[in-house]
N, C-alpha and C positions, 0 to 999 in steps of 0.2 A: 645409356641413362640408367642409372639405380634404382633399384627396384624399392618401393616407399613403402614405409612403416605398417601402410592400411594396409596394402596386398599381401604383403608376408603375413598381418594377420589376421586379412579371411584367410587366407589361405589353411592355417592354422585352425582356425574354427573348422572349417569345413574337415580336413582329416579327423579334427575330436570328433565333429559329427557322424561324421559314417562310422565311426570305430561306435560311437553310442547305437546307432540304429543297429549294427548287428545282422546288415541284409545279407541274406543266403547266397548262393552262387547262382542259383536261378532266376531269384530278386535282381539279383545284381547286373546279368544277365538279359534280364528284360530292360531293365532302363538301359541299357548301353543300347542294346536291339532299337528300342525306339529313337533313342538320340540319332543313329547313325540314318535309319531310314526318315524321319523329319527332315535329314537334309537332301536327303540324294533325293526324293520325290518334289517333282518342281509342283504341280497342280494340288492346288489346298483341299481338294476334296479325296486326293491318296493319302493327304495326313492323317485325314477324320478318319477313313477306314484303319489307315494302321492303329490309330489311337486305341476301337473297338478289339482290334484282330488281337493285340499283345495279350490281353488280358485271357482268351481264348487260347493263344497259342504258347502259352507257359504255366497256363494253371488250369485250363478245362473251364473256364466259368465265360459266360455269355457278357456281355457289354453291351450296353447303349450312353450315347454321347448325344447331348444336348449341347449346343450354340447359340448365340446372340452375334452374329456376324453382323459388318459395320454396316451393312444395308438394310438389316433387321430390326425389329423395334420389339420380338421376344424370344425368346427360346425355343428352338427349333431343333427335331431330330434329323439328324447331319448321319448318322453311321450305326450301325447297328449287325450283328451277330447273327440274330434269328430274323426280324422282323423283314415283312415285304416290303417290295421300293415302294410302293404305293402309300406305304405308312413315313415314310422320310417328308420333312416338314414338319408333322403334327407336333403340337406344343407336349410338356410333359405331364403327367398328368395331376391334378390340379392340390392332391396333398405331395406333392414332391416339389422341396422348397431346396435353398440354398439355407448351409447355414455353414457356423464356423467350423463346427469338427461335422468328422462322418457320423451319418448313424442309419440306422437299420429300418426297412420300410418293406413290411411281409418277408420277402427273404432274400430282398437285394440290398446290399447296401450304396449311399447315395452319398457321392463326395462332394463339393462344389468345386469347380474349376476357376482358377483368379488369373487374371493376368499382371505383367510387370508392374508391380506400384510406381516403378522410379518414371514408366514411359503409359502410365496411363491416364494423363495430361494430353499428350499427344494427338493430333487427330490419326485415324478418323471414329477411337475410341472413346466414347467417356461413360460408362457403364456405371449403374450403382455399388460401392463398394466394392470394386475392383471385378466383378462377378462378369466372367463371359462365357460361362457354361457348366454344365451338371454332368458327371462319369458317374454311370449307375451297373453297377457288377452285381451277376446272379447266376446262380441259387449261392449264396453263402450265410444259414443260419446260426454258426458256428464259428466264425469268422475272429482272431484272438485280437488283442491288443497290436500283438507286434504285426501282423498281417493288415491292418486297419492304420496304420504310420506308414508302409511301403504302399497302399493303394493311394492313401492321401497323396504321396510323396508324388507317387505318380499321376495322379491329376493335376500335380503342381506344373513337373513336365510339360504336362498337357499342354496350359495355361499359357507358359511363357513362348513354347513353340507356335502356337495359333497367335499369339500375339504376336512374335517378329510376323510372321506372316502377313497377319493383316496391315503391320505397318510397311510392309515390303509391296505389297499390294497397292496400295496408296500411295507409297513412293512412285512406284511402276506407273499407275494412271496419271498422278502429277506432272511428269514428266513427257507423258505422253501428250497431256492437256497444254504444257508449254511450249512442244515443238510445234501443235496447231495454232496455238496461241502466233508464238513468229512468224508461221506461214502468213497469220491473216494481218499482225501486220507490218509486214511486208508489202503486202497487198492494196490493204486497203491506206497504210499511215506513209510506207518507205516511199512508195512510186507514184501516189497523188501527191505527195508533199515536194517533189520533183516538178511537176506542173507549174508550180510558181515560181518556179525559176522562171519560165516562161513568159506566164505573165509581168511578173518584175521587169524582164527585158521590153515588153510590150509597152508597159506602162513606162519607162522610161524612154521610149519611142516617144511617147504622146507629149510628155515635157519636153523635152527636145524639142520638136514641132512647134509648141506653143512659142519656146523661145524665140525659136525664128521668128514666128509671127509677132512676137515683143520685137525686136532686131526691125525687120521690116516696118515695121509701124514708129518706129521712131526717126529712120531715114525720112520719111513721109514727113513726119511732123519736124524736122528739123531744116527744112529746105526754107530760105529766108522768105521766098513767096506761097508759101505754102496755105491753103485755105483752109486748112482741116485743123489748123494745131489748136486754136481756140474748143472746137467740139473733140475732138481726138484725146489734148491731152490728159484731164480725165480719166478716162478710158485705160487710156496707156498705163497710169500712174499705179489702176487699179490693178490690171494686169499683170506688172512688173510684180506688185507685194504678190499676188497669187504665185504666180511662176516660182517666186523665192518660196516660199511656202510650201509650196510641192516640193519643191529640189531637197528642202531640210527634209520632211516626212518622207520622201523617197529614199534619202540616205539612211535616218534612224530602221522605217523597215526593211530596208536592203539587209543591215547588221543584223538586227535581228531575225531577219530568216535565214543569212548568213553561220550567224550560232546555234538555232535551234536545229540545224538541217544538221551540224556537227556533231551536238550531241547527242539526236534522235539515230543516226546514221552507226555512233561509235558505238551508242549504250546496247539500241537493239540490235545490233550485229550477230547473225545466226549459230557466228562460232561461237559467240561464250555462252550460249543454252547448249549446242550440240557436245560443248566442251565442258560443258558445269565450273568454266570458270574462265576469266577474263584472258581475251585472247589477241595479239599486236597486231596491227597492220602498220609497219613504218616506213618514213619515207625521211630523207637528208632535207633539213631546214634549218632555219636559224630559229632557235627557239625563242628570243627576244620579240623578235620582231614575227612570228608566225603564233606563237602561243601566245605569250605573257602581256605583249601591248595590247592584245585583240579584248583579251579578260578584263585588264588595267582602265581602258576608254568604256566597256560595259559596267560597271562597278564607278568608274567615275563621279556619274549624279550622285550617286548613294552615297559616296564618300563625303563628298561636297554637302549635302543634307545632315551628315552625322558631323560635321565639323572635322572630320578626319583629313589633316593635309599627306601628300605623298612627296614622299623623299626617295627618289632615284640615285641607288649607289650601285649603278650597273658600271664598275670602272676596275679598271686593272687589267680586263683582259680584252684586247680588242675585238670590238662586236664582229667585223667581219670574217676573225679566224675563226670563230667557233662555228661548225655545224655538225650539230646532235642529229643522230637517226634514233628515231621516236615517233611515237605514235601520237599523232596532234591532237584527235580527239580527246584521249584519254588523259594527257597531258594537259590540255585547255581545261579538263574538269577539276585536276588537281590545284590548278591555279586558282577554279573557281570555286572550290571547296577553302581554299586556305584566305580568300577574299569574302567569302561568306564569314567563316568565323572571327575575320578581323572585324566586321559592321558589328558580329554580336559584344565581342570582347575586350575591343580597344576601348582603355582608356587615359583620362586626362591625367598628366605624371608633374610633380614640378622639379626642374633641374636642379643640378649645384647652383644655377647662375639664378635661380628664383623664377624663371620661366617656364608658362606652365605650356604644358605643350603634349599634342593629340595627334599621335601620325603614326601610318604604316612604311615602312621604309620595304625594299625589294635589291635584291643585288645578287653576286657570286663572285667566289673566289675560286682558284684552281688549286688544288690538294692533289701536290706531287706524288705518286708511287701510290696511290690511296687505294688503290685493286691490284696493287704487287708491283714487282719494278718493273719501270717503262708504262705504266697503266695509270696515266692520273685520271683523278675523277673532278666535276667540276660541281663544287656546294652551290646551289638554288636560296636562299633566302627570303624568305619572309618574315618582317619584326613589325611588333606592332607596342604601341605601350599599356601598361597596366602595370595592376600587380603579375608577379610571378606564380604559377601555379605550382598550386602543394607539392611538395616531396613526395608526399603520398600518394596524388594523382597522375604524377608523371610517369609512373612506371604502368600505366596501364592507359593514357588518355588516346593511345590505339587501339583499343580494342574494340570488337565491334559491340556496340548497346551502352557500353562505358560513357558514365557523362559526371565528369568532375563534380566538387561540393559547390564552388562558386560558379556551378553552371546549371542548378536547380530553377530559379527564376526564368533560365533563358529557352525559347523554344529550341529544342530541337530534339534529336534523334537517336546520337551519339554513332552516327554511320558514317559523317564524313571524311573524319581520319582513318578511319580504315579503308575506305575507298582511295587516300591517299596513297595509302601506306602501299595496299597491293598493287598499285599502277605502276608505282617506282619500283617495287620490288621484280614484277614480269620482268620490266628493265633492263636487270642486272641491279638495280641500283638500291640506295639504304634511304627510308625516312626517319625524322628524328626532332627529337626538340630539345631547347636549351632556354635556361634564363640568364638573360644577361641583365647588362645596364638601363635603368627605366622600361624593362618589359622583358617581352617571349618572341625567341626568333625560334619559327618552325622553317625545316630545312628538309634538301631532298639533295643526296650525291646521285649523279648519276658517271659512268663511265664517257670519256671524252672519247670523241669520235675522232678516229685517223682518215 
């Protein structure tokens, strides 16, 4: 890749710079000193002391270094030259402020220490005016202009190295807090969520049973000398609607524990925190019929509610030759990601023939050689109608937080197509979008399975 306009010119500034500053070999000497040991020292409080030590060990003058660490709420002495441990903590003393340039206070002078402006948003800093600490250098009564730009310079140092720190710090605990995070659950969401598998079987035990006892009680009551059928059937009649009634409710919650068990299974999955990022588990299926139908019948009310009919163009390649090795979880979300934005997005279009017409259509085609020769790949479709989305938006409506100009009114996120995007991608595979005729077909190749 080419190196851009900007870099070549900081880059360019920074050489004018140094050439303006003018620093010594000792100067110069010292910042390198500190750069090299900020890194190699892992524990932040070897930084603080070197931060002290340099100034000592290339010019004879004493240091104290004040902080505002992200657990702190003031300025605190972290390192010091002369001063007893006993004295580490104590704030600075109460005419020793922060300000823009250095200046002189009896016979130290007193810099202020800033952190990154571009990453002082960030947590787990937000400090007033960038300010996370005070470098106080003594005895220097005498101290010149050019010597007074190389200390500043070097509290700048300071500043930016204490700050990766503390956001490396943060990062370090974050992480740490996530892997306890999946242990717990694991624990407490994966394995009692399991349970009801159980119960579902149990509970479906109990319907059964009843129907027998429907079954039963109708033989009884159907016997032509039967006494009971006048008091019975009643009874029965009531029966019969309950039994139906459960059998429906059993089956809608079967699915939906069915799905939720899938996604809760695929999403928390310990390898993509262990792995900081989305990780396969596949298995050979038919993806029609294993992914897409399962999505297609959950989504169904909803579509039925928005007026949105479904057009099924699953043809040309016969369902039972294809089977994808894919990972179903992940798969089933891209499906239900690309059916969520049809509810928000589809709309009503009127044909050449003057019919107006509101529908998602679903299909693939096979795209010969599409991953080299001998490698075809098989395109995934989803079209839905509306307008076409901008020129402008299309070249970024993957990205993550990205959310089109005709998609300001609409809730969401701007996370789904990128959760698309990288699923197919693990893959092997390319996501992608097009406008066609009356709408947007979002699409997904993946590599056909031998």
């Amino acid at each position: 890749m080419a190196i851009s306009e900007h870099i070549l010119k900081r880059i360019q500034d920074k050489k004018t710079d140094y050439t303006k500053y003018g620093f010594t070999r000792v100067e110069s000497n010292a910042l390198k000193t500190f750069f090299d040991l900020a890194q190699e020292f892992e524990r932040i409080e070897d930084v603080y002391q070197v931060s002290a030590a340099i100034p000592k060990a290339f010019f004879n003058l004493d240091a104290r270094l004040y902080v505002m660490a992200p657990t702190q709420t003031r300025l605190a002495l972290v390192s010091s030259t002369q001063d007893r441990h006993e004295d580490l903590g104590a704030p600075p003393p109460g005419d020793m402020k922060a300000a823009d340039d250095p200046y002189f206070r009896n016979a130290s002078m007193v810099l202020t220490v800033r952190g990154n402006q571009v990453l002082m948003e960030e947590p787990p800093l937000t400090p007033e005016d960038d300010i996370i600490g005070i470098l106080e250098v003594y005895p220097c009564r005498h101290m010149d202009k050019h010597q007074a730009l190389f200390f500043q310079k070097y509290a700048n140092r300071i500043g930016f190295s204490l700050h990766m720190r503390f956001l490396l710090q943060k990062n370090m605990e974050h992480v740490k807090f996530i892997q306890n995070l999946v242990t717990d659950v694991e624990h407490n969401v994966i394995v009692p969520n399991m349970v009801y598998k159980l119960f579902l079987r149990r509970l479906g035990g109990k319907i059964s049973k009843n129907r027998e006892i429907e079954t039963l009680l109708r033989q009884l009551t159907s016997a032509p000398d039967s006494k009971f059928k006048a008091e019975v059937q009643p009874l029965l009649n009531e029966l019969t609607e309950v039994n139906r009634g459960l059998k429906e409710e059993f089956a809608n919650i079967e699915k939906h524990y069915q799905n939720t068990s899938l996604f809760l299974e695929t999403l928390l999955r310990r390898s993509h925190f262990d792995e900081g990022r989305l990780t396969l588990r596949t298995k050979a299926c038919n993806m029609r019929k294993a992914v897409l139908l399962t999505q297609l019948e959950r989504f169904a009310g909803r579509f039925a509610e928005a007026r949105i009919s479904i057009v099924d163009e699953y043809s040309g390649i016969p369902d039972e030759d294809t089977i994808s090795v894919v990972d179903v979880g992940l798969m089933a979300q891209v499906y239900a990601n690309l059916f969520s934005n049809a509810l928000k997005y589809a709309e009503e279009v009127i044909t050449e023939k003057g019919e107006r017409k509101k529908y998602l259509a679903y299909g693939r085609q096979r795209l010969k050689d599409y991953f080299g020769p001998g490698k075809d790949g098989i395109k995934y479709n989803v079209f839905t109608t509306g307008h076409h989305i901008s020129s402008k938006d299309q070249a970024y409506i993957f990205e993550e937080g990205y959310r089109g100009s005709s998609a300001s009114k609409t809730p969401g996120t701007g996370h789904g197509l990128t959760f698309v995007k990288n699923a197919v991608e693990i893959h092997g595979g390319v996501a992608g979008y097009e406008p066609i005729q009356y709408g947007n077909n979002f699409y997904f190749i993946m590599p056909e399975s031998s």
